[in-house]
C-alpha positions in Angstrom: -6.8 82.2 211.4 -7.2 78.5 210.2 -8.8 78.0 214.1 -11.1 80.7 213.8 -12.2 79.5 210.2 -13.0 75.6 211.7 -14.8 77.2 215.0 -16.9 79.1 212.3 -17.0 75.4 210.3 -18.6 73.5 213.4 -20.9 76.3 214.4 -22.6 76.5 211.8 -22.7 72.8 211.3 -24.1 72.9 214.6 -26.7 74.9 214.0 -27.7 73.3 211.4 -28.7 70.4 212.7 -30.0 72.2 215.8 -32.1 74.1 213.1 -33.1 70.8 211.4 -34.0 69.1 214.6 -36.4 71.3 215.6 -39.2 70.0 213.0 -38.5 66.5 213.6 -39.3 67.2 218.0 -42.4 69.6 216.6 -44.3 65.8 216.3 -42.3 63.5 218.5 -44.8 61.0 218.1 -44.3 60.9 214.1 -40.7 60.9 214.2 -40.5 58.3 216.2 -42.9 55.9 215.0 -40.7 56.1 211.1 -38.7 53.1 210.6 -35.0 53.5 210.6 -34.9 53.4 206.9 -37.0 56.7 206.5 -34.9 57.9 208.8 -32.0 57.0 207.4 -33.9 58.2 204.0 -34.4 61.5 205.1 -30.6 62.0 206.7 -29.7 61.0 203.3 -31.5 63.6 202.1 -30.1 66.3 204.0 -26.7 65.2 204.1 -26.1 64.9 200.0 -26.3 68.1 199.1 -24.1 69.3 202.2 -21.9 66.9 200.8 -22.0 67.8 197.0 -21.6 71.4 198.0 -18.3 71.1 200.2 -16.7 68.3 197.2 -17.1 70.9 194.9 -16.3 74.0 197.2 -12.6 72.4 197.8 -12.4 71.4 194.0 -13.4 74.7 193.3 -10.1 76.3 195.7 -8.0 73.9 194.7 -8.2 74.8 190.8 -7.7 78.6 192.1 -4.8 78.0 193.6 -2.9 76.0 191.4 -4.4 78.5 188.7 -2.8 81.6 191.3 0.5 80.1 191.6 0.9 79.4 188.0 -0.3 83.1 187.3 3.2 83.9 189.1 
């Protein structure tokens, strides 16, 4: 179960960034001509609330749990 939960994890990462990719190869020639700190900018961008999201997701399941086993 755990397996099929991190396949699901990684696919879905994946196509994220395939998704997310897509716009950035729409203009190669304005993607590419960005200095690595846009770049870097904009991944920052992207990645934060990703980031944010997950943090609190396994705060959020920790709490229930500990909240669940005290309940018994």
């Amino acid at each position: 179960m755990k397996r099929l939960h991190a396949l699901r994890t990684a696919a879905t990462a994946a196509g994220g960034v395939l998704g997310l990719a897509a716009p950035a190869l729409a203009c190669p020639y304005c993607s590419l001509s960005q200095g690595l700190d846009t770049l870097v900018y904009i991944l920052a961008f992207l990645a934060i609330p990703y980031a944010v999201v997950t943090v609190v997701m396994l705060c959020m399941k920790k709490v229930l749990a500990g909240e669940q086993s005290a309940g018994e």
